[in-house]
N, C-alpha and C positions, 0 to 999 in steps of 0.2 A: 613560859610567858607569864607575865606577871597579870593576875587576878585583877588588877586596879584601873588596866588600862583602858577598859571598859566605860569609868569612870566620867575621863578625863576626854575621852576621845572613842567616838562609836564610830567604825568602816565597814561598811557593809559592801560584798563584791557582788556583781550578776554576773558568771562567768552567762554569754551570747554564742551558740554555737549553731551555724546555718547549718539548713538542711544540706545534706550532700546525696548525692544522685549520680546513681549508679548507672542511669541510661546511655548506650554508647551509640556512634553514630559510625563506630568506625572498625568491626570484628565482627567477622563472617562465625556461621555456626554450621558444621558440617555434619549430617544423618545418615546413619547406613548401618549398615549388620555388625555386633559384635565380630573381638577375633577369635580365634580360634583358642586361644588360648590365652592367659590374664584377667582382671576382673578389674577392666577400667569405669573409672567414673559413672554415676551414670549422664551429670555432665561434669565433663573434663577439661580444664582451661590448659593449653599447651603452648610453650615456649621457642621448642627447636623439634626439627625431625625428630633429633633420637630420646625426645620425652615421648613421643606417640609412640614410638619403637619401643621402649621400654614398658610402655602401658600393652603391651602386646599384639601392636597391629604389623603385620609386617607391610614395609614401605616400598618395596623393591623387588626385582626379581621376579620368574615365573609364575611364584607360589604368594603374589604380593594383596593383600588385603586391597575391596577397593576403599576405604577409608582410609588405609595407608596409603595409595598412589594418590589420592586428593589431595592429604596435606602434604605429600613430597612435593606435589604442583602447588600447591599454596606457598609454601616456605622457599618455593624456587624463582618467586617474583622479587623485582625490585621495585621499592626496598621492602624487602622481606617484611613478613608483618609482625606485629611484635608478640603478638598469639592469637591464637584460631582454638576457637569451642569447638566439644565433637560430644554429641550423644547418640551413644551408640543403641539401636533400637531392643531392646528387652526382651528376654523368651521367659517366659514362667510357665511351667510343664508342657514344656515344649510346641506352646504356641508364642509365634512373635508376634508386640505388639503393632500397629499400625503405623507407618511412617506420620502420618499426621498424627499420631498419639505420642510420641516420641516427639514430636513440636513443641506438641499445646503443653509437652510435660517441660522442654525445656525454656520455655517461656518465663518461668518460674525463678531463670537465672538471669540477672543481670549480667550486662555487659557486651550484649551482639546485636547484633541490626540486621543480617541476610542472612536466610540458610541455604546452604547447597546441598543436594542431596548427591551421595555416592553410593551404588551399587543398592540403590531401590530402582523398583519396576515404576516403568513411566505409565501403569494403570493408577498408580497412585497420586500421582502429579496431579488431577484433579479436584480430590479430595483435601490437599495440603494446600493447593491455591486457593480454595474454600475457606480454609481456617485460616492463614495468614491475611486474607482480607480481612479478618474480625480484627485483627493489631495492629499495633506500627510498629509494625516488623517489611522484609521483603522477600522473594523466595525466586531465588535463580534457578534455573534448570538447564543440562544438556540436548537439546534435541537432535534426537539421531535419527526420528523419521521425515515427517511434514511434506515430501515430494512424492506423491503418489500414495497417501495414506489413509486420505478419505475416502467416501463413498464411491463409487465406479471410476476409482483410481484420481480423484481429485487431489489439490494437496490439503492437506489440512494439520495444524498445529497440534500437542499433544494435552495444550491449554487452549479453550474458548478466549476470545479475545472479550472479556467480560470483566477480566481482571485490573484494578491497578497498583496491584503490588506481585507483582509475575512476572519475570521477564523470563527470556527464551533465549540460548544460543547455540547456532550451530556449530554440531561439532564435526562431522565427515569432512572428508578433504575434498572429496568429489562425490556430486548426488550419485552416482551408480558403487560407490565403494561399496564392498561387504563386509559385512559385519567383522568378520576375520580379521581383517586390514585394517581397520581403525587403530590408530598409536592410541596407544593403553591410556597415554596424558589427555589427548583429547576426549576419553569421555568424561572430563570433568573439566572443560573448558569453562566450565560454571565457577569452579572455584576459581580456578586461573582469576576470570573478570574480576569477579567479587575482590579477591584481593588485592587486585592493581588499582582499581574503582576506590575502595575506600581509605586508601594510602593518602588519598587526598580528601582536606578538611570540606565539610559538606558547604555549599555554596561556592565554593571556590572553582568548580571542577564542572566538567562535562564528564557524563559519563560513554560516549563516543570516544573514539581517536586514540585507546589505550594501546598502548605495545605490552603484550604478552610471552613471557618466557618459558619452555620446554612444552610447548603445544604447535602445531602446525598450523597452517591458516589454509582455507577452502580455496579451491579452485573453481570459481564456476563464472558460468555465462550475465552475459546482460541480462538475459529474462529470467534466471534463478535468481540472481542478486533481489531484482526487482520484485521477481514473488513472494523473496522473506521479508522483503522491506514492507510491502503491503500487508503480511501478516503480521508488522510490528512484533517481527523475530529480528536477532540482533545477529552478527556474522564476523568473523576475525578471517581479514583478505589480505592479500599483497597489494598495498597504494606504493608505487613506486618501489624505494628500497627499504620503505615500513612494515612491517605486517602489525597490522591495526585493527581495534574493533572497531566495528561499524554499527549504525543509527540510535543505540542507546535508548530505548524505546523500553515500554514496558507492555503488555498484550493487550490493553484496552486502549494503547495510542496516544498516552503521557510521555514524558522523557521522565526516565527514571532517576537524575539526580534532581528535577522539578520535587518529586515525592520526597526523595532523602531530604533535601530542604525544609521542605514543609513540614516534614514531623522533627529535624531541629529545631526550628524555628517554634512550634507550638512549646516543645518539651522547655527550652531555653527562658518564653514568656514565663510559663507558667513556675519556674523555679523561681525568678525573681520576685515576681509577686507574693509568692507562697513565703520567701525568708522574709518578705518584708513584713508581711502581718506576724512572723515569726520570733525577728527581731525586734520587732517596737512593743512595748505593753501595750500600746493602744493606738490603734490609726481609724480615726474618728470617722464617721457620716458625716465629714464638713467638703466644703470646697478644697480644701489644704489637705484633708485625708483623700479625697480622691484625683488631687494633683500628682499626690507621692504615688496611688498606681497607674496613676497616668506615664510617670518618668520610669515607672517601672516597662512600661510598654516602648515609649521610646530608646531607652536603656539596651531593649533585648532587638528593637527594629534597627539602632545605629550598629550595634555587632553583626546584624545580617547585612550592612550594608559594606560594611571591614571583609567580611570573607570574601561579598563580591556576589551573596546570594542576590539581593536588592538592588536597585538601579537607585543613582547617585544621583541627586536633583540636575535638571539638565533643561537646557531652554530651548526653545523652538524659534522657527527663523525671522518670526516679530519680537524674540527674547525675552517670551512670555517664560516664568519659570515652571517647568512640569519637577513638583517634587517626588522625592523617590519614596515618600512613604508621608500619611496622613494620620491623624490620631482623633476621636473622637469620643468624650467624655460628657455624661452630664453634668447640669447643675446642681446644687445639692437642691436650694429652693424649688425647683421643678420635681424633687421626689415627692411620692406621697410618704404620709405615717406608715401605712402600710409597709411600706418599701424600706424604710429606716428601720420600723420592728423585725423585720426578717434579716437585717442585718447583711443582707445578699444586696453585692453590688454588680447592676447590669448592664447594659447600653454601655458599654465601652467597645469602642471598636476603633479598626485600623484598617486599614486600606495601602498597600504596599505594590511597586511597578516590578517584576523580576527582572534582573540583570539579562536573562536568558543568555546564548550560547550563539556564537556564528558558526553553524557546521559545512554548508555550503555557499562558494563563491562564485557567480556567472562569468566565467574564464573570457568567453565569447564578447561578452559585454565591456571587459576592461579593455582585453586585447584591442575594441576599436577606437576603446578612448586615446589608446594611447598613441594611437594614429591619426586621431579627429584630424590635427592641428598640420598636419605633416605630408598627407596624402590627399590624393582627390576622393571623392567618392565612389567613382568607378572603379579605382587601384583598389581603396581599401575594402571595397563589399566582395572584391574577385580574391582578393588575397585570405579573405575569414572564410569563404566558403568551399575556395579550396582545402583549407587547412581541418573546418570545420562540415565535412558536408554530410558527415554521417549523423551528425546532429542538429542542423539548419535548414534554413531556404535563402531566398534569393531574399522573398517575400518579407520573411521574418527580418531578415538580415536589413531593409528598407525600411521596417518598421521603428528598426531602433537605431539608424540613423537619423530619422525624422525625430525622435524622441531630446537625442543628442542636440538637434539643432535648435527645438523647443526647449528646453535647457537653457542653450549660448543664449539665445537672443532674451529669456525671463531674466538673465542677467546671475543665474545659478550657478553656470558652468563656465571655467575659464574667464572665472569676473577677473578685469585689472584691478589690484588694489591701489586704489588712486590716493591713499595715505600715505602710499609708502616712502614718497618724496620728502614728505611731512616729516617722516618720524624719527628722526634728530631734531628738529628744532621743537617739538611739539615735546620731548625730554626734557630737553634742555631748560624750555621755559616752565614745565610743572616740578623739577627738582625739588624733593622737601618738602612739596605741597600731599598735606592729606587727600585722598582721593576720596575715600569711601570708610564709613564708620558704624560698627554693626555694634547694640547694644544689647545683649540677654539678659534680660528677664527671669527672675525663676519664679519656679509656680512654687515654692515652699521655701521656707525658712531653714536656709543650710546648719542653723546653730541646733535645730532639734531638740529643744530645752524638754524635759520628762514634763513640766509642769501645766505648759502651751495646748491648747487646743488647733 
């Protein structure tokens, strides 16, 4: 290159390269005993069964590790995941270290969001729901006891419902099964979830209603169902010709993809905002410097709204609009000096509606809608409470026909749409014609001139 061009012509390049971020939202991380033989990772990113097979666990068979039967039940869902973490717990002169030390160590690797635990003692599940509450992390567990486990044969969970990053799932097929009997899959019906759960992108999904492969689902009564559901323990049943997890719950009484959301949702803000003071030389203490972290906020809120985390602006039945997320920034003039020299920008906030989940439908309730119109009232209360009487009354069944009729008559229920006679010539005559015209505004200057305050 010729010495002169310097001369004639000066280019200087900033090569801008963003942060990148290694936090995932969607790989399980599996803990349990060394194998017997091999000297894998101490954490291990794996791709197929026969890399963990190869790392020395064995996956199968009599003589099968339990960290091998996990990821064989992990790798056995659809769609298979595309790797699973496994830190295997540490002996150094022949004391091993703590399942919850074995956590806090693999904490240290990116790239997982649940741990399941395989072949540790469920005295230790206290102590590791302890420490994944300090992260945003989550920690699935097997429950093999809870009916009959408490104090003067109470039931009780093998986690305090204190936690909300814990969840719980049963794994017996039947509460009187023995321990003998348990299918070897099901004591990790923990991984099972965990990988079907996060096969789907965070917000998009319930963590409820998942179909689980080479695990069995529980048999049990009305009032066992009901007592795990009360201890915000989670359950894989036969609904029909499904066998599905059930209530998706975490132990302190969240739903647990509520939590998953939430810590995308913070991690997502916070990357944006982070490249932006990254990538500009300088994002001023002005109104226009704290517009650009303003649209950094809205930025990460309209992608929560894309997955389906966030509820979509929506209006109510005077078509008031309830939006699905709110932003609040201050004015620069309203700071003190104070507040400029520390160069720390505060009072930003946002206020967001979640999308949440429909998980149950009042069967009983549609069933009479759909006979409002058709039947009398006496046919139709005789015909739900036969069908339904193991779950009604007569009483209840009057209540919410009266409900129905206060409905018709508020004009809610069964309205005639009286446009609808209308609505060809009411076309016809608007053809062409602008209806409605939205203008945005931006709060900053899209040219981003280096020189510009």
């Amino acid at each position: 290159m010729s010495k002169y061009y310097d001369a004639i012509a000066t280019v200087s390049i900033d090569l801008q390269t963003p942060i990148v971020d290694g936090t995932s939202f969607d790989n399980l991380l599996i803990v349990g005993p060394k194998p017997a033989s091999g000297s894998p990772a101490a954490v291990g990113v794996y791709r197929s069964i026969q890399e963990v097979a190869d790392a020395g666990w064995v996956v199968s068979g009599t003589g099968a590790d339990p960290v091998g039967l996990a990821a064989a039940v992990a790798f056995a869902q659809s769609p298979t995941p595309t790797a699973i973490y496994i830190a295997p717990i540490q002996v150094t002169e022949g004391t091993a270290e703590s399942a919850a030390a074995t956590v806090a160590r693999a904490v240290g690797t990116d790239g997982w969001y649940v741990v399941c635990t395989a072949g540790v003692s469920k005295s230790e599940y206290e102590s590791i729901a302890a420490y994944v509450e300090t992260q945003e992390k989550l920690f699935l567990y097997t429950e093999l006891g809870f009916f009959g486990a408490g104090t003067g044969g109470a039931n009780a969970p093998s986690v305090g419902q204190v936690y909300y990053r814990t969840a719980g799932i049963y794994g017996r097929q039947t509460v009187a099964q023995a321990d003998g009997d348990i299918p070897p899959a099901n004591r990790y019906l923990n991984v099972a979830f965990a990988a079907k759960w996060l096969s789907y992108d965070s917000g998009s999904e319930t963590s409820a209603f998942k179909q689980l492969a080479s695990v069995y689902p529980a048999e049990l009564s009305s009032t066992e169902y009901l007592a795990l559901s009360a201890a915000n323990l989670n359950c894989f049943v036969t609904m029909g010709s499904r066998n599905l997890t059930m209530n998706g719950k975490v132990m302190a009484g969240e739903w647990a993809d509520v939590i998953r959301f939430r810590d995308w949702l913070k991690n997502d803000m916070q990357l944006r905002i982070a490249n932006l003071l990254v990538l500009n030389p300088k994002v001023p203490y002005t109104d226009n410097g704290i517009a650009a972290v303003e649209n950094q906020m809205l930025a990460s809120l309209q992608a929560g709204q894309r997955v389906g985390g966030i509820a979509p602006t929506e209006y109510d039945e005077l078509e008031q609009e309830i939006p699905g997320f709110e932003t609040e920034v201050p004015l620069a003039a309203n700071l003190t000096s104070t507040q400029r020299a520390s160069r720390t920008l505060t009072d930003c906030k946002f206020r967001a509606r979640l999308a949440g989940a429909i998980h149950v439908v009042d069967d009983i309730a549609y069933d009479m809608i759909a006979g409002f119109e058709t039947e009398s009232r006496d046919a139709l209360l005789d015909g739900l409470l036969s069908r339904y009487a193991d779950r009604t009354t007569r009483e209840e069944l009057n209540g919410a026909y009266d409900q129905l009729l206060a409905l018709k008559s508020a004009g809610k229920l069964f309205t005639e749409d009286t446009s609808e006679p209308m609505a060809g010539t009411l076309k016809a005559k608007t053809a062409g014609v602008v209806k409605a015209l939205c203008l945005h505004v931006a709060h900053v200057c899209n040219l981003n001139c280096s020189y510009c305050f």
